[in-house]
C-alpha positions as CSV (number, residue, x, y, z in Angstrom):
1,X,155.3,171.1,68.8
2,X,154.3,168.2,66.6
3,X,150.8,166.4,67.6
4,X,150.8,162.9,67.6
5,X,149.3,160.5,65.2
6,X,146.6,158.4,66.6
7,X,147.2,154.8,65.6
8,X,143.5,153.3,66.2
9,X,142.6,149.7,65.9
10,X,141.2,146.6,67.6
11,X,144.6,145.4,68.9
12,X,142.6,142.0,70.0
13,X,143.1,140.4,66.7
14,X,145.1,143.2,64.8
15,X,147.7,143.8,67.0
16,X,151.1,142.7,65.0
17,X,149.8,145.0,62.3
18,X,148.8,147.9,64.2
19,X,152.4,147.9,66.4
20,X,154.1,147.3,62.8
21,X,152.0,150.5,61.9
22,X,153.6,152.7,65.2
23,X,157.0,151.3,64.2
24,X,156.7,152.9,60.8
25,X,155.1,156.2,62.0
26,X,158.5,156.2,64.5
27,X,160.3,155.5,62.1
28,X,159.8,158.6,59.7
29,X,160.1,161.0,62.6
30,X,156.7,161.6,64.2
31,X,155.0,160.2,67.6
32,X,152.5,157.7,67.9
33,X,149.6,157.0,70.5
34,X,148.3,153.8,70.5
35,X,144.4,153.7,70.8
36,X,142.5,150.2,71.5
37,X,139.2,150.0,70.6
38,X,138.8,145.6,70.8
39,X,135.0,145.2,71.9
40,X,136.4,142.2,73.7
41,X,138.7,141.7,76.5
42,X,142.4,142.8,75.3
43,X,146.0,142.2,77.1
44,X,147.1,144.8,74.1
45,X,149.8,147.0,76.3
46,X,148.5,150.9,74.6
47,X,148.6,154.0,75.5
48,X,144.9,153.9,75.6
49,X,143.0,151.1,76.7
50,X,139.5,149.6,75.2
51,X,138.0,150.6,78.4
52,X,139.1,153.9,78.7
53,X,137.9,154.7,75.2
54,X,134.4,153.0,76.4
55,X,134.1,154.9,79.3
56,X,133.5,157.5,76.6
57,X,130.5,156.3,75.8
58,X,127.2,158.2,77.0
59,X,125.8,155.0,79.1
60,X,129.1,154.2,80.2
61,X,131.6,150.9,79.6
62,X,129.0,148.6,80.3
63,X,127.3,149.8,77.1
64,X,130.0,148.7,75.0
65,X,132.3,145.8,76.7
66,X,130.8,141.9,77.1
67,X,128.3,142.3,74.4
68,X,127.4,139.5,72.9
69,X,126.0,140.9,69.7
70,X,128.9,141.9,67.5
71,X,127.3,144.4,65.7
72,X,125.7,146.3,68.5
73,X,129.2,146.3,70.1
74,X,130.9,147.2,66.6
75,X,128.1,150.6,66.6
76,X,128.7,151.6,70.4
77,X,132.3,151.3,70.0
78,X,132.3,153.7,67.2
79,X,130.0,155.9,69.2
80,X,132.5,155.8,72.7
81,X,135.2,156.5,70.1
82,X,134.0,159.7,68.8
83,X,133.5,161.4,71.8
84,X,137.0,160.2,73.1
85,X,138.9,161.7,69.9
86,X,136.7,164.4,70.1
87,X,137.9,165.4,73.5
88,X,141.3,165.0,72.5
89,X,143.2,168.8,72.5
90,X,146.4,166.6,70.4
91,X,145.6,164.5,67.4
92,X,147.8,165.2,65.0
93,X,146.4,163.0,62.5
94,X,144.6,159.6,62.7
95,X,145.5,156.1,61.0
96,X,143.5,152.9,61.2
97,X,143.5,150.0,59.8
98,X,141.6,146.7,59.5
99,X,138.5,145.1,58.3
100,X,134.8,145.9,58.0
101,X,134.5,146.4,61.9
102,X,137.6,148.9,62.7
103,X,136.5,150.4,59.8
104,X,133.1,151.1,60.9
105,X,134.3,151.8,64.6
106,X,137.1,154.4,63.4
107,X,136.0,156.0,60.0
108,X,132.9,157.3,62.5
109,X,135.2,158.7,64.7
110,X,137.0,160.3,61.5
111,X,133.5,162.0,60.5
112,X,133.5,163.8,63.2
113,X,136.8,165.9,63.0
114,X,137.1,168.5,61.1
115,X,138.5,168.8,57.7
116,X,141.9,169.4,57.4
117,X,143.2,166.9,59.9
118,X,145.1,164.0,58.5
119,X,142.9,161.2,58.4
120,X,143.9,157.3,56.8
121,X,142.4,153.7,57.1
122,X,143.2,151.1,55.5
123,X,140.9,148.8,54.9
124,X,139.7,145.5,53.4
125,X,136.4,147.4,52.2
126,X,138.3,150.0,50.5
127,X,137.6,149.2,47.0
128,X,134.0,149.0,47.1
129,X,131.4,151.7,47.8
130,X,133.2,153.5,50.1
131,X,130.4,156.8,50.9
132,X,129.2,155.4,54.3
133,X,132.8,155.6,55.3
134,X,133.4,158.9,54.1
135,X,130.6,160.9,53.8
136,X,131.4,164.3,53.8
137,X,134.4,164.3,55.0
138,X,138.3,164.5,53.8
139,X,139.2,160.6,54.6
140,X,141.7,158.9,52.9
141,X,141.1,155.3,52.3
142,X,143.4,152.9,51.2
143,X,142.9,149.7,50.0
144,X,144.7,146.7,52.0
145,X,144.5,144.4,49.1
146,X,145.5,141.4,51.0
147,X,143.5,141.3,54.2
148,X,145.0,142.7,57.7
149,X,145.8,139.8,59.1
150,X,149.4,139.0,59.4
151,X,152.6,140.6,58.2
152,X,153.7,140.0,55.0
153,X,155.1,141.3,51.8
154,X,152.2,142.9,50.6
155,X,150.6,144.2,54.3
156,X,154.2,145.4,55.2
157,X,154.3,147.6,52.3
158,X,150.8,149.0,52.4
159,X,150.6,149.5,56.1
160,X,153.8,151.0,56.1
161,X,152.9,153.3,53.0
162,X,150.3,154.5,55.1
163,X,152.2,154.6,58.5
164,X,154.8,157.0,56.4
165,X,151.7,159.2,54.7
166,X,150.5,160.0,58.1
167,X,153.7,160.6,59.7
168,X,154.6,163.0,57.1
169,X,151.1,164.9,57.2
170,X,152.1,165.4,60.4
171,X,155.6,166.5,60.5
172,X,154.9,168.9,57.2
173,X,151.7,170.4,58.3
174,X,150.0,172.8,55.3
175,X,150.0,176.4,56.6
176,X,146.4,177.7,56.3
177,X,146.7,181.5,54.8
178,X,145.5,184.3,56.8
179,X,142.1,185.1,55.6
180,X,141.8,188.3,53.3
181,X,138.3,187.9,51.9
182,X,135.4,186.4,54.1
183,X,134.7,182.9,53.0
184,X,131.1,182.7,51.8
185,X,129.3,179.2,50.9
186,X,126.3,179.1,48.7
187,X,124.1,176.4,48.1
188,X,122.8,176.0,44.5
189,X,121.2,173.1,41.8
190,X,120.5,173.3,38.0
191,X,117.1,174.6,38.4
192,X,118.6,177.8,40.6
193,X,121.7,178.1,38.7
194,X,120.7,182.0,37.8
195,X,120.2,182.9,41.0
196,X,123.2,181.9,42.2
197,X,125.7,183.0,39.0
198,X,124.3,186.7,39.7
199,X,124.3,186.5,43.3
200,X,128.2,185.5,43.3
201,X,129.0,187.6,40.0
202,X,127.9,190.7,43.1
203,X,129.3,189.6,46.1
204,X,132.7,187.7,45.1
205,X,135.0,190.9,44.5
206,X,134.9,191.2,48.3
207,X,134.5,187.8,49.5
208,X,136.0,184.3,48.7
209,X,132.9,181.9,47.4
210,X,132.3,178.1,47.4
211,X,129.7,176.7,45.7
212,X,128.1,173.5,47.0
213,X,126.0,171.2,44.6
214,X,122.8,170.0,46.6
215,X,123.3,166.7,46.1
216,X,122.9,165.2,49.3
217,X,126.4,165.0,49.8
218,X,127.3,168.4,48.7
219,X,125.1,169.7,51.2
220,X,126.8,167.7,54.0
221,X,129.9,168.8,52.7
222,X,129.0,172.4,52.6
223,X,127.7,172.2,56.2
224,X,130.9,169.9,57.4
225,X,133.5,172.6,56.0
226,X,131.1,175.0,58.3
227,X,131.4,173.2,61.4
228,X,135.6,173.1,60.5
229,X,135.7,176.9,60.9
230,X,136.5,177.1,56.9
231,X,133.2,179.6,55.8
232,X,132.3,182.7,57.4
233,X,129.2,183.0,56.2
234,X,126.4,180.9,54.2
235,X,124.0,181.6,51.6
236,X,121.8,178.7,51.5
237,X,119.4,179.4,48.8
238,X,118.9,175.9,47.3
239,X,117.5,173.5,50.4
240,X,116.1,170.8,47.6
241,X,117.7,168.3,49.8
242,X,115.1,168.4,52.5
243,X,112.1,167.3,49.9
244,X,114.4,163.9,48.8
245,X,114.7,163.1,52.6
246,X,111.4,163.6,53.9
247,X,109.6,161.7,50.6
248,X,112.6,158.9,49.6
249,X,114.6,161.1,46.4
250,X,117.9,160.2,45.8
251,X,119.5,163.2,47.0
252,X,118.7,163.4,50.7
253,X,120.2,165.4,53.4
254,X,120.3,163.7,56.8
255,X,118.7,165.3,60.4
256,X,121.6,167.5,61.0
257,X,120.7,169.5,57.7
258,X,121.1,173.6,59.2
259,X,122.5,171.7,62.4
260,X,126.4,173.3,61.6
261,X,124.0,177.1,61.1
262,X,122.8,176.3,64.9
263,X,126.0,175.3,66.4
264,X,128.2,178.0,64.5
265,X,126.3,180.7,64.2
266,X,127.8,182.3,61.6
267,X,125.4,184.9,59.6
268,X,123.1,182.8,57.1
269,X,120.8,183.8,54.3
270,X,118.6,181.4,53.2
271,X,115.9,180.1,51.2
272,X,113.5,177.4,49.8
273,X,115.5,176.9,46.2
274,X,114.3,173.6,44.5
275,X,111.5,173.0,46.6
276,X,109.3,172.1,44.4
277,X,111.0,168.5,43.6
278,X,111.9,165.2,44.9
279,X,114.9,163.9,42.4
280,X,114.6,160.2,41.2
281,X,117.0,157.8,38.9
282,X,115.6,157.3,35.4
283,X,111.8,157.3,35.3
284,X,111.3,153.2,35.3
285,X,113.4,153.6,39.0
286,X,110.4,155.8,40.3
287,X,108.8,153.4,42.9
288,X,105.6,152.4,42.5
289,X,103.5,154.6,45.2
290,X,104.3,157.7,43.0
291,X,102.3,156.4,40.2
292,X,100.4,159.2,38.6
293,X,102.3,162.4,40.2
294,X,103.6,165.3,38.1
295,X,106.8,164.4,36.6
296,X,109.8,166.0,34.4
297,X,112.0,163.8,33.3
298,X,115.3,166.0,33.2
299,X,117.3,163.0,31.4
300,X,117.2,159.7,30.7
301,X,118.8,159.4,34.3
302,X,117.2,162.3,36.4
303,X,113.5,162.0,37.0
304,X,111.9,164.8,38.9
305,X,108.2,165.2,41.1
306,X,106.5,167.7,41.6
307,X,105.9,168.2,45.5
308,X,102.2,168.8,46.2
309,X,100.8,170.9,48.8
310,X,100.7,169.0,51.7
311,X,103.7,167.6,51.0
312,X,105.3,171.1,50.8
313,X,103.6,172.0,54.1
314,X,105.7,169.2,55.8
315,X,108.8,170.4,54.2
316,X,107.8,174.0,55.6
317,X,107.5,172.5,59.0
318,X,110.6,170.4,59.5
319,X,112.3,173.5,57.8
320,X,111.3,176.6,60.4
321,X,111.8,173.8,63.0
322,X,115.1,174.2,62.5
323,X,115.6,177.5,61.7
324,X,114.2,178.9,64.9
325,X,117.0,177.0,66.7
326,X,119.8,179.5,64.6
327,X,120.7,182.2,67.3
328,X,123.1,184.0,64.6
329,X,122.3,186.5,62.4
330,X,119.0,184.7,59.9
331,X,118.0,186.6,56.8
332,X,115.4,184.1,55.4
333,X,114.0,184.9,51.9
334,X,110.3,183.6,50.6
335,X,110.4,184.0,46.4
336,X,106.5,184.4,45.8
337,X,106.9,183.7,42.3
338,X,108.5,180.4,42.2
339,X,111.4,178.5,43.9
340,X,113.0,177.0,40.8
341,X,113.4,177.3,37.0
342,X,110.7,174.9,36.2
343,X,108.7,176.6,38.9
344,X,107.9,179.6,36.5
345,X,104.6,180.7,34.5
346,X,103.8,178.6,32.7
347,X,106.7,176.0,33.2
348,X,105.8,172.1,34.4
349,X,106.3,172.5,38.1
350,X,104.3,175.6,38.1
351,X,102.2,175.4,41.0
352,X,100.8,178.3,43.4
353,X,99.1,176.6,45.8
354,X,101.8,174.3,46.5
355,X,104.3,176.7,47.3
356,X,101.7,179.0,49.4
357,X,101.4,176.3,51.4
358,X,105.2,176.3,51.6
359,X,105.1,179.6,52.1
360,X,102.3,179.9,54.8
361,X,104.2,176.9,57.2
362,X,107.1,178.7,57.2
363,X,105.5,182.1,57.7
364,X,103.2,180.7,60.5
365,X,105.9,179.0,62.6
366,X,108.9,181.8,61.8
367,X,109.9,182.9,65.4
368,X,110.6,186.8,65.5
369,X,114.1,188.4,67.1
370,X,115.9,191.2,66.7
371,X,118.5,189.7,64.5
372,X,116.4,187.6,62.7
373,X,114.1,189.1,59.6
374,X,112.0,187.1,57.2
375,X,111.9,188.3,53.9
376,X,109.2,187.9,51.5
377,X,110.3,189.1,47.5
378,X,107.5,189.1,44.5
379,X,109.7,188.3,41.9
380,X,110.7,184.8,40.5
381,X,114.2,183.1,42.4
382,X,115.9,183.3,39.0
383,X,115.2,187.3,38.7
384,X,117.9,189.8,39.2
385,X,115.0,191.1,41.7
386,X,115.3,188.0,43.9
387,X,119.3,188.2,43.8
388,X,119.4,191.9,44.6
389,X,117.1,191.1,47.6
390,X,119.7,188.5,48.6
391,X,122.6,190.3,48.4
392,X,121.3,193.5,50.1
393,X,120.2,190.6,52.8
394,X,123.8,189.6,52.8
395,X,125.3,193.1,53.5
396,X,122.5,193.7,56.1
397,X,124.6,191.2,57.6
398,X,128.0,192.0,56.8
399,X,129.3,193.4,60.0
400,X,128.4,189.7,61.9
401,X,130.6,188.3,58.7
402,X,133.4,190.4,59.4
403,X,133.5,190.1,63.0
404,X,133.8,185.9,62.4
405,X,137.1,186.8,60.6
């Protein structure tokens, strides 16, 4: 049977458009549900009323309804609605529309399912920078060009362009192929491009790999397609992103950085790749408190620092915090001789006390269990020593991977 599209919007003030929407979803063959999410009181006759959705919420309607601030309202709304779509067993796909609050209320909600569901808004902030809205998910935004407020020649067209889209993601669903290798994500940056390139030269004959740039969004990415059943099995090697969030880089992860690892439990093997930096913009972007640190300057637009030891403690810390959460199958791997290419004898990161203290906060703090094993390799992470540890780590494994198939 054909799921329904969701058709979400604040039917307080966009109601003509968002009905014209259902029309068009009717009208190319698919079902619609009709999903209000005003954050004042609404007469909108839908299938799912504001205070339904807000009843959602984890402190109840009250939380959300009457609220005299907009933008708290705007920010619980978004919140109720998550956790509503989220315990819907029927979404088919999802399309709203509006400004810069239904955008922020629904493109939340849109986060948090997985990837491969039809997702669409149209929105008024759709030609700008659009990340917040996005992250690392598979949203499709579409620009409303004039704003959603009326019916007209241009809003017809676009809203009904995007009405039509979702309708026919719906009614011509992509068939996902039965697996035949596992599906294996790996984690890498410039600086631990060697390590990976021979890890996946070894394993990929027998599994299907997906390499995820640690950018701070590739990380996210590589974690969301985790929690949306896509990998089997993760080799996180480069966890750079945890120094630019803790000490202000430019390519931060966010809290929920292993969080997909805890919840999945899929078999990981991991490491502390790229460690040994925080990533700026060009070197006059570096702010001012840095003044006097250990720099590389990659290129005229990629500035690097050197973490220092007690700043590498910290990142130790807030690491094995969350590794001792993942129940699944851990092979954690310490390399002693340096956790990136410019981390090598004699190279401008070099820096042994640094990463012992890395080392140390993650060996003090590692919590012991049957399935879990850390692994400590005296060889560089770049060496073919260091990948063959990895990969016989990853076969050590290999049942757990097969049995997620």
């Amino acid at each position: 049977m054909v799921k329904p599209v969701y058709v979400i919007g604040t039917f307080d003030t966009k109601g003509d458009e968002l009905f014209y929407a259902v029309g068009r979803v009717k009208a190319a063959g698919a079902k619609a549900i009709t999903v209000d999410v005003s954050t004042t009181p609404s007469s909108a006759k839908c299938d799912v009323l504001a205070q339904t959705v807000a009843a959602h919420h984890p402190k109840g309607v009250e939380a959300v309804l009457g609220l005299t601030d907009r933008g708290t309202a705007v920010s619980a709304m978004a919140e109720a609605l998550t956790q509503f779509i989220l315990a819907q067993t029927n979404v088919g796909a999802v399309l709203g529309l509006g400004g810069s609050g239904n955008t922020a209320i629904v493109t939340t909600a849109m986060r948090a399912l997985p990837v491969g569901l039809p997702k669409i808004m149209v929105s008024t902030l759709a030609s700008g920078n659009v990340a917040p809205f996005v992250g690392p998910s598979d949203i499709m935004l579409m620009h409303a060009v004039a704003d959603v407020a009326g019916l007209n020649d241009i809003t017809r067209v676009v809203i009904g362009n995007a009405a039509h889209a979702a309708a026919g993601m719906v009614l011509n669903k992509v068939p996902r192929p039965k697996k035949s290798k596992p599906a294996v994500g790996l984690s890498m940056f410039g600086v631990t491009t060697a390590a990976i390139t021979q890890i996946r030269e070894r394993i990929e004959g027998d599994n299907e790999c997906f390499v995820f740039h640690a950018t701070g969004t590739g990380g996210q990415c590589f974690e969301k397609l985790i929690d949306s059943g896509f990998l089997s099995a993760a080799i996180d090697l480069t966890t750079t992103e945890v120094a630019d969030h803790l000490f202000g880089g430019v390519l931060p992860c966010d809290d929920d950085r292993f969080g997909s690892i805890i919840r999945k439990q899929i078999p990981y093997v991991g490491s502390v790749g790229a460690l040994d930096m925080v990533n700026f913009g060009a070197r006059e972007t570096v702010p001012e408190k840095f003044v006097g640190r250990n720099f590389y300057v990659h290129n005229e637009f990629v500035t690097l620092m050197r973490t220092t030891p007690e700043e590498s403690t910290v990142i130790g810390k807030w690491i094995i915090e969350r590794l001792n959460k993942m129940d699944g199958p851990v092979r954690f791997l310490l390399p002693l001789r340096g956790v990136s290419a410019i981390d090598a004898e004699g190279k401008a990161f070099h820096d042994t006390t640094a990463d012992k203290a890395l080392f140390e906060a993650i060996r003090k703090n590692w919590r012991s269990a049957p399935n879990r094993k850390l692994i400590e390799i005296d060889a560089h992470i770049n060496e073919a020593a260091f990948a063959e540890a990895v990969v016989a780590a990853f076969h050590d494994i290999g049942n757990q991977i097969n049995a997620t198939l």
